[in-house]
N, C-alpha and C positions, 0 to 999 in steps of 0.2 A: 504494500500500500504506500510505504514512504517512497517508494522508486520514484512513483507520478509526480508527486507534490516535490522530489528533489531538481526536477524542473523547472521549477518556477522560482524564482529568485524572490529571496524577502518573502517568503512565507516561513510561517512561524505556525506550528500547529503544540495543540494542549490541550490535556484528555482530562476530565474532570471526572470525578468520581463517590463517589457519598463515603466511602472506604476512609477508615483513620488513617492515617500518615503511616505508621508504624507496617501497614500493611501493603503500602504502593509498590513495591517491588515486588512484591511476592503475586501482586493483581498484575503487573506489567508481564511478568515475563510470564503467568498461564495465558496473557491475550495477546502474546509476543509482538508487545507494542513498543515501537522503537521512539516514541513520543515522548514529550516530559508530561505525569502526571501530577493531579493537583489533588489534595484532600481535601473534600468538605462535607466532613461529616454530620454537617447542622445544617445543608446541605440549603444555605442562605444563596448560592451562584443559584440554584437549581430555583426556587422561590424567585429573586430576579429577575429569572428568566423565562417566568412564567409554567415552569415545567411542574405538574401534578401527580398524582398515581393513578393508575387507571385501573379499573375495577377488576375484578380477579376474571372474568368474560374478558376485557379487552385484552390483557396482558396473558392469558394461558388460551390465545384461540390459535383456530387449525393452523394459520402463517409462521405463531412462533412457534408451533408443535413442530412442524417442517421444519423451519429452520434449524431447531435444536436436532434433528434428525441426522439433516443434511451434514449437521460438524459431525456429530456420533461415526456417520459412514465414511467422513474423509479424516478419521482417528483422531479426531479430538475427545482428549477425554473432561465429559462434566464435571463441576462440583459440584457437592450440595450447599444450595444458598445458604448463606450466612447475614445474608442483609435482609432489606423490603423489597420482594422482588417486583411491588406492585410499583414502584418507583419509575415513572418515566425519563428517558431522556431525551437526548436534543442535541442537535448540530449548527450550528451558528459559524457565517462566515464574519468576519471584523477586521473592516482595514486597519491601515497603522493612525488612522487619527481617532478611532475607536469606534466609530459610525459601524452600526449594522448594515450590513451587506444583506446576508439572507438569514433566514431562521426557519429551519426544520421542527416543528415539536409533534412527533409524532404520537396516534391515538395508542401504539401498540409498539414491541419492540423490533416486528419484525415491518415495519414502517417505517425505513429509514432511508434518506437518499444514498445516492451511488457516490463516490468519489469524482467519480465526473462532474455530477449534477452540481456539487460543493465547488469541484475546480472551475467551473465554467462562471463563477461568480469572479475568479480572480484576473480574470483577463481582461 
C-alpha cells in the first residue's frame, strides 16, 4: 500500500487508532502497517471527526463477514477483539494547511475507499 503513496511527494500518511500507546507496535506490525501510528484511546480525533459506532447489524453484516473471510483465505491470521468492535472508522485526506480535502466515514467497516479513490484527492 505504501509503494502508491511513495509516489507522491509530500505526503504524509497517519493511522489513528483507539488502541493505548503501549500497544501501537504490536497493532502495526499484525496490520503490517509501515505508517506512523497515533493512540487515542478516549478516542477525542474519532469524536472530531464525526466518527460513531454502528450498530452491531451495520458493523457484523455479510460485507464484513466477507471481508474477514477473504484475509482468513489469503492466511491472515485473526484476533480476538480486544476493543469496541462497534467503533467506526474513517479516512480523511488533509492538505498541508490542514483544510479537509475529502472525508470517508463509512456506515460499516467493510465500506471503505480504495487507495486510489484517497490518492486521487492529492493530485
Amino acid at each position: 500500500m505504501s509503494d502508491r503513496f511513495g509516489k507522491l511527494d509530500s505526503v504524509h500518511i497517519a493511522v489513528v487508532t483507539f488502541a493505548q500507546a503501549g500497544e501501537l507496535a504490536a497493532h502495526r506490525a499484525h496490520l503490517g502497517l509501515e505508517f506512523p501510528m497515533l493512540a487515542d484511546p478516549e478516542r477525542r480525533i474519532y469524536q472530531r471527526f464525526g466518527l460513531g459506532q454502528g450498530s452491531i447489524r451495520e458493523v457484523w453484516n455479510p460485507g464484513t463477514l466477507r471481508l474477514y473471510a477473504r484475509l482468513l483465505i489469503r492466511g491472515r491470521r485473526l484476533r480476538r477483539p480486544r476493543h469496541n468492535t462497534r467503533q467506526l472508522g474513517g479516512d480523511f485526506v488533509i492538505d498541508t494547511d490542514g483544510r479537509l480535502l475529502a472525508a470517508f466515514r463509512p456506515r460499516s467497516p467493510d465500506d471503505r475507499p480504495s487507495i486510489d479513490d484517497l490518492a486521487a484527492y492529492l493530485n
